[in-house]
PASEBA-1860 file (N, C-alpha, C; in nm, 3 decimals):
! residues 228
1> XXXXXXXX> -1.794/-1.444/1.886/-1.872/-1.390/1.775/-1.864/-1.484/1.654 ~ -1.981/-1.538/1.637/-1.951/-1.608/1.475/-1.967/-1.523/1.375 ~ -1.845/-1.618/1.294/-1.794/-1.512/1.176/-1.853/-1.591/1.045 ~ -1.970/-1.617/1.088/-2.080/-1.729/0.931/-2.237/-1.662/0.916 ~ -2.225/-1.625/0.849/-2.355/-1.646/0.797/-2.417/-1.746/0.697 ~ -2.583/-1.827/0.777/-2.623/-1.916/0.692/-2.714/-1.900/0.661 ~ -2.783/-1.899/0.521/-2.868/-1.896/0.401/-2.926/-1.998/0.394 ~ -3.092/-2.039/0.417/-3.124/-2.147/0.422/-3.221/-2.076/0.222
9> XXXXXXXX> -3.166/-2.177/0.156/-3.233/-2.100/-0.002/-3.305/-2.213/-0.053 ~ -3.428/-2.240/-0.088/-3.518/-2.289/-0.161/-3.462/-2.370/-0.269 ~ -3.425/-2.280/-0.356/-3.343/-2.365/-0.459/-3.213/-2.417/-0.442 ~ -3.108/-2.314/-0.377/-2.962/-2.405/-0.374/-2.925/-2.465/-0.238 ~ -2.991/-2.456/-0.144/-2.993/-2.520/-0.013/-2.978/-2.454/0.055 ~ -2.847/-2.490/0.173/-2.844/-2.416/0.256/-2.655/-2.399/0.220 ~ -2.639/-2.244/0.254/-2.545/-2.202/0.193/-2.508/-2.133/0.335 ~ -2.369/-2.112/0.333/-2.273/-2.049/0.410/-2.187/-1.939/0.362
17> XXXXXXXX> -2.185/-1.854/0.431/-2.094/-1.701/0.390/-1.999/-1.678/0.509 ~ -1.836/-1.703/0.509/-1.771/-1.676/0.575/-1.635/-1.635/0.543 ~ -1.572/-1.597/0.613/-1.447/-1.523/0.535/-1.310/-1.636/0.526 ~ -1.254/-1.628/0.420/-1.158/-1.701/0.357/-1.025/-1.604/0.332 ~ -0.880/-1.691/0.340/-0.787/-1.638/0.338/-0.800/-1.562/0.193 ~ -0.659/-1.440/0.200/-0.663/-1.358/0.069/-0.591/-1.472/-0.007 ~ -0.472/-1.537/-0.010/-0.442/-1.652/-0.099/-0.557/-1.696/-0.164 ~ -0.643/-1.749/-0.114/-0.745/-1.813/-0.164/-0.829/-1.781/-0.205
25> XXXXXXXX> -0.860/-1.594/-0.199/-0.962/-1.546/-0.303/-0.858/-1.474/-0.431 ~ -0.754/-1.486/-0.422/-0.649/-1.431/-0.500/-0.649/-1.495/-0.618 ~ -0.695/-1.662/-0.584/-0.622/-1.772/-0.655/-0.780/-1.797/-0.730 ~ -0.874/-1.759/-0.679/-0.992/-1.792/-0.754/-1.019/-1.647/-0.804 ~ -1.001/-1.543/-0.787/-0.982/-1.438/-0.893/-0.948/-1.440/-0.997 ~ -0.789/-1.456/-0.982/-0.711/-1.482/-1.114/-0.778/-1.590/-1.216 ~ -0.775/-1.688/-1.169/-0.850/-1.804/-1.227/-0.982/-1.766/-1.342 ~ -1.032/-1.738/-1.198/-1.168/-1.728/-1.312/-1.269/-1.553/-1.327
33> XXXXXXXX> -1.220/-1.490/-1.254/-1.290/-1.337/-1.329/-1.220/-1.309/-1.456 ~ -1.321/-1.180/-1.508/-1.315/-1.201/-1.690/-1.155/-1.108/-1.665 ~ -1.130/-1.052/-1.535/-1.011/-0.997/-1.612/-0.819/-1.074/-1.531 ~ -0.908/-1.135/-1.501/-0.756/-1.245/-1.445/-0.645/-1.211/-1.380 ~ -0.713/-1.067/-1.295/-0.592/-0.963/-1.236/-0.648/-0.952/-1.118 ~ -0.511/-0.955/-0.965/-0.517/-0.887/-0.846/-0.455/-0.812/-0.828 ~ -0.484/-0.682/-0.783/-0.371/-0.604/-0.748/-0.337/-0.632/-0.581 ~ -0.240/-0.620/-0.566/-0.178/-0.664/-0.393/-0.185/-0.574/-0.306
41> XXXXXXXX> -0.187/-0.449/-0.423/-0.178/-0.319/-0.313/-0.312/-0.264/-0.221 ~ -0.379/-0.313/-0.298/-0.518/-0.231/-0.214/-0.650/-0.381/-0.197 ~ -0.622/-0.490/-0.320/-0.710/-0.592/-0.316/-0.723/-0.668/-0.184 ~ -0.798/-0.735/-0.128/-0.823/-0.821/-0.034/-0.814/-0.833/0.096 ~ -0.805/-0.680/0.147/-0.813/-0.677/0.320/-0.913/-0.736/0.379 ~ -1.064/-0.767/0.346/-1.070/-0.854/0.395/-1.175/-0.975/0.300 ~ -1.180/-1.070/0.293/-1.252/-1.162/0.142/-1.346/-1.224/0.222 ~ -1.416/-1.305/0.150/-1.548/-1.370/0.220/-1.550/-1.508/0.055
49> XXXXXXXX> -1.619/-1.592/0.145/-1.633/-1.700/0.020/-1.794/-1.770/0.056 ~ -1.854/-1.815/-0.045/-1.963/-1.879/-0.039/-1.975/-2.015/-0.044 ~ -2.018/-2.123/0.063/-1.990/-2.281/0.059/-2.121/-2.330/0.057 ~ -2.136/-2.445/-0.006/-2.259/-2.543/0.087/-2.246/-2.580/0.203 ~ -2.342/-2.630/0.260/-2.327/-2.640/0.393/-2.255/-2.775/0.417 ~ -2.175/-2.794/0.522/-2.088/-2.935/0.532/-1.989/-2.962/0.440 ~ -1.971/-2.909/0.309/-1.814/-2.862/0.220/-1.825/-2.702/0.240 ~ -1.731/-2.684/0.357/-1.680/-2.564/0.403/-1.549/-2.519/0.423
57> XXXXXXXX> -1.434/-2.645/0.322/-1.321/-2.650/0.322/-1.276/-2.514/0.225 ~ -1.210/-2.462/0.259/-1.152/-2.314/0.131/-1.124/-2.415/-0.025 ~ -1.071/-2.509/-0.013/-1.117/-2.582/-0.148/-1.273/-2.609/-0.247 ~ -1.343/-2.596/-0.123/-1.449/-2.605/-0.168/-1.576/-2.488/-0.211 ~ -1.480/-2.405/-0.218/-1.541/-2.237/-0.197/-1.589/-2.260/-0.364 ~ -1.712/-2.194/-0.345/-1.815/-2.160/-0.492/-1.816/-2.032/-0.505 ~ -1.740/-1.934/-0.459/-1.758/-1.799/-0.525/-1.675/-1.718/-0.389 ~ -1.653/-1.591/-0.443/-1.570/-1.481/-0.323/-1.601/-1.418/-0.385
65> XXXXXXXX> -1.592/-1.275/-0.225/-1.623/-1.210/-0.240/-1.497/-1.083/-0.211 ~ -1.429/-0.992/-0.242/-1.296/-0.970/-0.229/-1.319/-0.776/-0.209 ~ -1.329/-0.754/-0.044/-1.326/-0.602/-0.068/-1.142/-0.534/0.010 ~ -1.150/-0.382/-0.058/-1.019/-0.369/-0.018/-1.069/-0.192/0.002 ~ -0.935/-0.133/-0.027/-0.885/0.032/-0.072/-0.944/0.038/-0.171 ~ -1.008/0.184/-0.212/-1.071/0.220/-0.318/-0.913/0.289/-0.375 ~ -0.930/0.267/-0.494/-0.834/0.394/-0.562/-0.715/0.437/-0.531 ~ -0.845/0.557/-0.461/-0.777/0.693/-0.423/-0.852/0.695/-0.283
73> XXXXXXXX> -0.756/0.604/-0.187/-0.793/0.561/-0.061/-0.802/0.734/0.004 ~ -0.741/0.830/-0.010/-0.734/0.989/0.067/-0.851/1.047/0.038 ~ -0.915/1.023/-0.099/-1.051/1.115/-0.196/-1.091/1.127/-0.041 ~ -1.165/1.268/-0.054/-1.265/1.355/0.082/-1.369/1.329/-0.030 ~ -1.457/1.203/-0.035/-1.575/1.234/-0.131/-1.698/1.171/-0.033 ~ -1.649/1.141/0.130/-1.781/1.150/0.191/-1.751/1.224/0.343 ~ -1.858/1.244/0.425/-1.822/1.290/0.541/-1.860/1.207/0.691 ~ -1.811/1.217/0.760/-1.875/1.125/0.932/-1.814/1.147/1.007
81> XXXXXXXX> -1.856/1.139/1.130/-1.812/1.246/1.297/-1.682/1.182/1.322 ~ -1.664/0.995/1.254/-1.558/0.934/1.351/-1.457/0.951/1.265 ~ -1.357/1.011/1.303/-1.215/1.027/1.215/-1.140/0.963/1.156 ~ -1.155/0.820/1.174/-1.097/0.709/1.159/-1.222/0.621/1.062 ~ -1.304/0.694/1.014/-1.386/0.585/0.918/-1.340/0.571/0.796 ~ -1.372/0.505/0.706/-1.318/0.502/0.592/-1.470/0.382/0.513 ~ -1.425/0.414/0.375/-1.545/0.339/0.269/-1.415/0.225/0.203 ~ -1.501/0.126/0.234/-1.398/-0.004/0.111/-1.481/-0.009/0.005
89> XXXXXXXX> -1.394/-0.105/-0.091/-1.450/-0.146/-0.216/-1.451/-0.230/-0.246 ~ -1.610/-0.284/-0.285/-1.588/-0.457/-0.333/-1.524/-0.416/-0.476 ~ -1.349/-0.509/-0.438/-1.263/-0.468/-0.552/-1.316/-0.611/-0.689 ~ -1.339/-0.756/-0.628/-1.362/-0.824/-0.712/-1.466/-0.971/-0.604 ~ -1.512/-0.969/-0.801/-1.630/-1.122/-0.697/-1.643/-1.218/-0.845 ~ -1.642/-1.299/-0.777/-1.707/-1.434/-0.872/-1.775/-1.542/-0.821 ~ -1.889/-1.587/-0.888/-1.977/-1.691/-0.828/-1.960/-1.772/-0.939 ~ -1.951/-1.925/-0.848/-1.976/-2.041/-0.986/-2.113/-2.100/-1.035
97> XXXXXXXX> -2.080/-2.097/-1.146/-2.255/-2.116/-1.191/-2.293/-2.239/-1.180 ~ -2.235/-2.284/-1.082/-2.325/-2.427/-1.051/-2.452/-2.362/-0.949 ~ -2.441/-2.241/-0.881/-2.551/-2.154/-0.765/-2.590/-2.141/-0.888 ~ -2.702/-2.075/-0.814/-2.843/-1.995/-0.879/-2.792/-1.843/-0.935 ~ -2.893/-1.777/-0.986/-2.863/-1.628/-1.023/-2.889/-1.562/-0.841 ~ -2.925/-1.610/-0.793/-2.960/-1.502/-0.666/-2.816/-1.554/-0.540 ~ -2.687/-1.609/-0.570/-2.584/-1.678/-0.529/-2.523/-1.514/-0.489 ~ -2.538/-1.439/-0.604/-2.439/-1.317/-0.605/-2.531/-1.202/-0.477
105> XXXXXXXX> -2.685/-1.162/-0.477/-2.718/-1.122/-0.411/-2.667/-1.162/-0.238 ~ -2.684/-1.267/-0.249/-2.698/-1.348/-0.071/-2.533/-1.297/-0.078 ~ -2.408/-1.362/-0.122/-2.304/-1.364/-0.117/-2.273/-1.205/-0.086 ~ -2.311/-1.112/-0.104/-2.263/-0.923/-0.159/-2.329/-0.898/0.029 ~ -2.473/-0.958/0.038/-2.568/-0.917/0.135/-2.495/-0.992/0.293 ~ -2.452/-1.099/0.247/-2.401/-1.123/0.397/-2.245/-1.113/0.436 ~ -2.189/-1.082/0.324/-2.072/-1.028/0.360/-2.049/-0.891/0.384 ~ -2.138/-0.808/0.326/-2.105/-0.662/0.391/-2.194/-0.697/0.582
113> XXXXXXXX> -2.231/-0.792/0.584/-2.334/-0.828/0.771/-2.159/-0.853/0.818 ~ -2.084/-0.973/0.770/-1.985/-0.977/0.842/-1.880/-0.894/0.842 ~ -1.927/-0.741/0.759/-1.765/-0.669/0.775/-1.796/-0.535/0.816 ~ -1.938/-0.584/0.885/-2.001/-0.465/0.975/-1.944/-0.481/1.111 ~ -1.947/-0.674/1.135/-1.884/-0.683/1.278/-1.722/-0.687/1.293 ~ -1.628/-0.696/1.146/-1.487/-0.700/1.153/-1.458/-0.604/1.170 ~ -1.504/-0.507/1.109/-1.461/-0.374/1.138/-1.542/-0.254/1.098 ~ -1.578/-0.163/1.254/-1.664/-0.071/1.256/-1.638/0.034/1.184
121> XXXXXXXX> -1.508/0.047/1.163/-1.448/0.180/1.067/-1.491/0.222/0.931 ~ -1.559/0.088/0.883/-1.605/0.065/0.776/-1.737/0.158/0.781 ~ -1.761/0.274/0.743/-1.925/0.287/0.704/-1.972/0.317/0.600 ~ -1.912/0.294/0.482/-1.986/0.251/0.396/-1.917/0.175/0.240 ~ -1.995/0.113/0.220/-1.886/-0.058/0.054/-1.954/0.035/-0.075 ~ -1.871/0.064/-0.152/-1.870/0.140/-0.291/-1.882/0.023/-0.387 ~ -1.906/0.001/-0.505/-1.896/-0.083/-0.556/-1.957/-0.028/-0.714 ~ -1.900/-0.077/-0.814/-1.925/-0.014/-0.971/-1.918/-0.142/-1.080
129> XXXXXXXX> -2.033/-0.226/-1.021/-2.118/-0.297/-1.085/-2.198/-0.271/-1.133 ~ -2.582/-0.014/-0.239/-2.715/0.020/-0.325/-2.706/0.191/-0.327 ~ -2.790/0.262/-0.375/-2.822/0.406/-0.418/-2.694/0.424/-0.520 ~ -2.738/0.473/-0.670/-2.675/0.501/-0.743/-2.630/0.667/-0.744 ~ -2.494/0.669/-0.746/-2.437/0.772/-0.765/-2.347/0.873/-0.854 ~ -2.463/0.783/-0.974/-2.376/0.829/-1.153/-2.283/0.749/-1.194 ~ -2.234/0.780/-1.332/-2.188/0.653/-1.420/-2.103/0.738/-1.485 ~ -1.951/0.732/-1.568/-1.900/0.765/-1.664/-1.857/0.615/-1.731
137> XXXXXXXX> -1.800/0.657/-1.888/-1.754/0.598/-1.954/-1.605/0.568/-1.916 ~ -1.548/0.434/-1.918/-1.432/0.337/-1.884/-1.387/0.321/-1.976 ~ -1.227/0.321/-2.040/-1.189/0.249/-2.176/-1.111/0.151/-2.067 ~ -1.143/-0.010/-2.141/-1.034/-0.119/-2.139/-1.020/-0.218/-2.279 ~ -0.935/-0.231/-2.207/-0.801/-0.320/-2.319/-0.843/-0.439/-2.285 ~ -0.849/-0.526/-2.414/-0.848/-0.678/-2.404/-0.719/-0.765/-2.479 ~ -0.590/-0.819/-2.436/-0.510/-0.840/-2.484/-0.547/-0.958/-2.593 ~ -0.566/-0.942/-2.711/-0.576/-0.993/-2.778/-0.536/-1.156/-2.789
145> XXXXXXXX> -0.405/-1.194/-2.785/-0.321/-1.306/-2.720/-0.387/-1.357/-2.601 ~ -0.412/-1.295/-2.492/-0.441/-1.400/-2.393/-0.556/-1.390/-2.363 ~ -0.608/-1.284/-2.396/-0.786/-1.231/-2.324/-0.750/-1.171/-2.243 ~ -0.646/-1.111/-2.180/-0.674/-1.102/-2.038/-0.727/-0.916/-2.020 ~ -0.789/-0.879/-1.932/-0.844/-0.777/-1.977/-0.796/-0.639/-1.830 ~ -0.751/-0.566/-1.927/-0.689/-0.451/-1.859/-0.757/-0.308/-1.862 ~ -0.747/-0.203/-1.759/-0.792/-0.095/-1.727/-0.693/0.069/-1.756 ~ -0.784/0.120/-1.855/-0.612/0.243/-1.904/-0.570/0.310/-1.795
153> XXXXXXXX> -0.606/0.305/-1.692/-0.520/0.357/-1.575/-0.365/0.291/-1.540 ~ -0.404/0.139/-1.643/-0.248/0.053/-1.587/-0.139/0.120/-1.702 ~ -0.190/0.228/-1.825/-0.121/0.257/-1.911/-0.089/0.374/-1.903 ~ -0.143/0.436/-1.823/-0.118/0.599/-1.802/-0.041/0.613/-1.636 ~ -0.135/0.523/-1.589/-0.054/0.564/-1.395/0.108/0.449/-1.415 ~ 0.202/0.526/-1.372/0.306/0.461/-1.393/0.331/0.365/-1.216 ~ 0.253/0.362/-1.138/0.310/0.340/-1.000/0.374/0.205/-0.987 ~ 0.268/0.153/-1.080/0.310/-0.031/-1.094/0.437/-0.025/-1.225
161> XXXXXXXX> 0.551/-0.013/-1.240/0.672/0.016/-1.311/0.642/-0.138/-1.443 ~ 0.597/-0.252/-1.342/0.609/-0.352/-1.475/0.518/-0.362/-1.492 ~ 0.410/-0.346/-1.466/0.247/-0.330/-1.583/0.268/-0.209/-1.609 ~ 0.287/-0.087/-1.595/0.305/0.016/-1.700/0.370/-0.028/-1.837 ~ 0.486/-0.056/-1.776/0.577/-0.122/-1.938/0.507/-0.250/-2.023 ~ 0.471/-0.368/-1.912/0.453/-0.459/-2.012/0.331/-0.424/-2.061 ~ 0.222/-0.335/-2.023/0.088/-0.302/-2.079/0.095/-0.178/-2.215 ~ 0.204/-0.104/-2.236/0.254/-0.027/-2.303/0.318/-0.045/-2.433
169> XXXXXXXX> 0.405/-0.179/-2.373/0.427/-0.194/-2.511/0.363/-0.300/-2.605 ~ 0.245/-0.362/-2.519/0.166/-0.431/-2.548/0.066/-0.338/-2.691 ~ 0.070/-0.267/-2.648/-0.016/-0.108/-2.693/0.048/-0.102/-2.834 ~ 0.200/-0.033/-2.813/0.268/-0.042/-2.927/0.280/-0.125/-2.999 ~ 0.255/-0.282/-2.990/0.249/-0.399/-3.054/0.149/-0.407/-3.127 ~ 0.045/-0.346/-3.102/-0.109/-0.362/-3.109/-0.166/-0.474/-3.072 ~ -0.116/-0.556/-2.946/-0.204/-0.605/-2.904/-0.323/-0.651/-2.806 ~ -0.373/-0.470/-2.876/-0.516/-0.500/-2.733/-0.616/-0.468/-2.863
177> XXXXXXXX> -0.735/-0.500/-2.842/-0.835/-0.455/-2.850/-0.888/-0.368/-2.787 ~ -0.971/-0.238/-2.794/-1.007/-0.134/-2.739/-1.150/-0.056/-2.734 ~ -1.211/-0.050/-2.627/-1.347/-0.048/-2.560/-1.383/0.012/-2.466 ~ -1.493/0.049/-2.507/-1.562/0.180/-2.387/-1.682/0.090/-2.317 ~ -1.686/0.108/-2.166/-1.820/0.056/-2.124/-1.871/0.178/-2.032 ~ -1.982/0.187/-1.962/-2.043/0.257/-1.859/-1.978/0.176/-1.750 ~ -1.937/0.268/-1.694/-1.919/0.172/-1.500/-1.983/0.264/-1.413 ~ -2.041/0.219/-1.405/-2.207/0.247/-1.247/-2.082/0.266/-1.122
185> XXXXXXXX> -2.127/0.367/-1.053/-2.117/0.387/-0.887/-2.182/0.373/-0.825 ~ -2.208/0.263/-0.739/-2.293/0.216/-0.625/-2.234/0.269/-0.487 ~ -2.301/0.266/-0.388/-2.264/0.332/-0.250/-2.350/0.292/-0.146 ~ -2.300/0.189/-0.087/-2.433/0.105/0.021/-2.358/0.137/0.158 ~ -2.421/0.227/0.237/-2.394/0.310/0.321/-2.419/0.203/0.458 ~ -2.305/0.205/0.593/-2.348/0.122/0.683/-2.363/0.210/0.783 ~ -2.414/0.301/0.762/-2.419/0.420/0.909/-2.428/0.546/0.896 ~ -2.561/0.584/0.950/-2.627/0.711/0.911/-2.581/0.798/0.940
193> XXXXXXXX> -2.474/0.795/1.000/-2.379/0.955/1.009/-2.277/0.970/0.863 ~ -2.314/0.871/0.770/-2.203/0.850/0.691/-2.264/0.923/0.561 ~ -2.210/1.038/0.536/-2.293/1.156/0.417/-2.168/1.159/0.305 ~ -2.226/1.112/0.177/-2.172/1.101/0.050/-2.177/1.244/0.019 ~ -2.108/1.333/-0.064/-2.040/1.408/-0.099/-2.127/1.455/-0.262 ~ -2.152/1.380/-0.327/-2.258/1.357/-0.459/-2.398/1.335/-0.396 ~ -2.494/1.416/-0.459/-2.639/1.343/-0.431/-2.686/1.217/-0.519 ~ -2.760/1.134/-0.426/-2.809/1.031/-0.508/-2.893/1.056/-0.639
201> XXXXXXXX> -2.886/0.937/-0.734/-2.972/0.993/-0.851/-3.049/0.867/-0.891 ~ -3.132/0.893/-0.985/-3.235/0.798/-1.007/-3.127/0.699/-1.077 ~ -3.210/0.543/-1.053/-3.127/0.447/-1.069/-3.151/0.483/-1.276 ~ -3.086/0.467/-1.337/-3.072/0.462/-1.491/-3.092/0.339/-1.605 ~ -3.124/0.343/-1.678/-3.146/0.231/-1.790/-3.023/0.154/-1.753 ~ -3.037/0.048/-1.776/-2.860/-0.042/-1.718/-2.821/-0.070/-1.886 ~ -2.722/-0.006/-1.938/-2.643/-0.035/-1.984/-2.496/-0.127/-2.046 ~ -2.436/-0.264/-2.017/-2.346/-0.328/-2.001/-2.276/-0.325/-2.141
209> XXXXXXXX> -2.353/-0.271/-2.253/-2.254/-0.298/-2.372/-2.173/-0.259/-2.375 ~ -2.066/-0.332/-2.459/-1.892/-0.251/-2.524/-1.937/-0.171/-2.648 ~ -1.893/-0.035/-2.612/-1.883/0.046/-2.728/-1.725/0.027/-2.778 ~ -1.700/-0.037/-2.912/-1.515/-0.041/-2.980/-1.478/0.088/-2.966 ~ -1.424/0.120/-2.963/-1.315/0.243/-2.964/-1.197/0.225/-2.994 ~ -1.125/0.356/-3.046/-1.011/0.348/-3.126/-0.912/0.482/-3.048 ~ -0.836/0.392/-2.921/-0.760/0.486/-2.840/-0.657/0.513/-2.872 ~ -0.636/0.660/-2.942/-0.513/0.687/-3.022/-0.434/0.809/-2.904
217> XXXXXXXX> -0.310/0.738/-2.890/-0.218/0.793/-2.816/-0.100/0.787/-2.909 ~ 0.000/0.881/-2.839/0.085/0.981/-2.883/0.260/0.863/-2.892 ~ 0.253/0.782/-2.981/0.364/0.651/-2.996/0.452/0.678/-2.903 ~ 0.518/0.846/-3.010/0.662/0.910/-2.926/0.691/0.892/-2.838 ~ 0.563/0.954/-2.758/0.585/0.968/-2.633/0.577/0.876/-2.534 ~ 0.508/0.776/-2.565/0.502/0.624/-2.487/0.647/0.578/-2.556 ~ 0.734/0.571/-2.590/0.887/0.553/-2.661/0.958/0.578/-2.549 ~ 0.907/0.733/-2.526/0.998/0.825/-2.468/1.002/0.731/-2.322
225> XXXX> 0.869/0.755/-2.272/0.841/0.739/-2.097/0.898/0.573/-2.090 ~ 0.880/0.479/-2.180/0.913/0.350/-2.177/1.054/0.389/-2.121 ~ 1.161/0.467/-2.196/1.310/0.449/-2.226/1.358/0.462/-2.075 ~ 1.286/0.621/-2.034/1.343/0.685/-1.899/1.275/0.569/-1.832
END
């Protein structure tokens, strides 16, 4: 079974989509997405990278594509006959802008083709960048000092013991900046026995701005939970 897909594209040539070690979409994550974070626990079961054709060395990778565990890998938020299915999540992606704007389409489109044939269990890739399935408001943190940009779940869920703390008292320092965006739920379904739990809704005005916000939490008590 080949594990490539090739893109013959008008403008950027002919392009290749095949899967690349997690080291190596780990290392171009960190690097260069706006928020410079992998998590280990659920990120990168299985990655995909985008090459030209004939530089197909993992050095030479122009973008990944990185799906894993959603979340809350247990959520009952869809249904299907096979017991053993499950929904991943494209957890993170980056394309280099030396491609075109249509680098990210081809790259999203032929890697969910190859993780139809890695694994059937898969029926259906979530993603909160097709069929929209509603939107709430997100607060994140931008550490002021480094840029690097964090999610308040790393400040409230304690599971990760040293990003709870070092993101906490980052907090108490004051140094984040603080921001609300919309994050979209996408749900691109690979198999028609596979029934989402929410009805679909009309796709919505796209939104991407930062609304500032001013996330006022309780000092004490982040004192307190730091100590224990």
């Amino acid at each position: 079974m080949q594990m490539k897909e090739i893109v013959n594209s008008s403008r950027m040539g002919v392009l290749v989509v095949k899967p690349v070690s997690k080291s190596k979409a780990r290392e171009l994550i960190v690097q260069h997405h706006y928020s410079h974070k992998w998590n280990n626990a659920s990120f990168g079961v299985y990655n995909f990278g985008i090459f030209k054709e004939n530089a197909e060395d993992e050095a030479q990778c122009l973008g990944v594509a990185s799906y894993g565990y959603m979340k809350v890998l247990k959520a009952k938020i869809f249904t299907h006959t096979n017991p053993d299915a499950w929904m991943c999540e494209l957890n993170r992606m980056w394309i280099n802008d030396c491609l075109g704007k249509n680098a990210e389409s081809i790259l999203i489109s032929r890697s969910i083709k190859l993780l139809k044939k890695m694994d059937s269990n898969i029926v259906a890739v979530q993603s909160f960048a097709d069929g929209y399935y509603g939107k709430h408001q997100t607060i994140f943190l931008e550490n002021k000092r480094t840029g690097e940009i964090t999610h308040q779940q790393n400040l409230t869920n304690s599971t990760s013991r040293s990003r709870y703390i070092r993101d906490n008292v980052a907090y108490l320092l004051g140094d984040f900046r603080t921001f609300k965006v919309h994050t979209y739920r996408y749900i691109y379904p690979l198999c028609k026995h596979f029934k989402f739990k929410t009805q679909q809704q009309p796709y919505p005005l796209y939104d991407k701005g930062e609304i500032l916000f001013d996330w006022r939490r309780n000092r004490q008590v982040i004192k307190d939970r730091l100590k224990r």
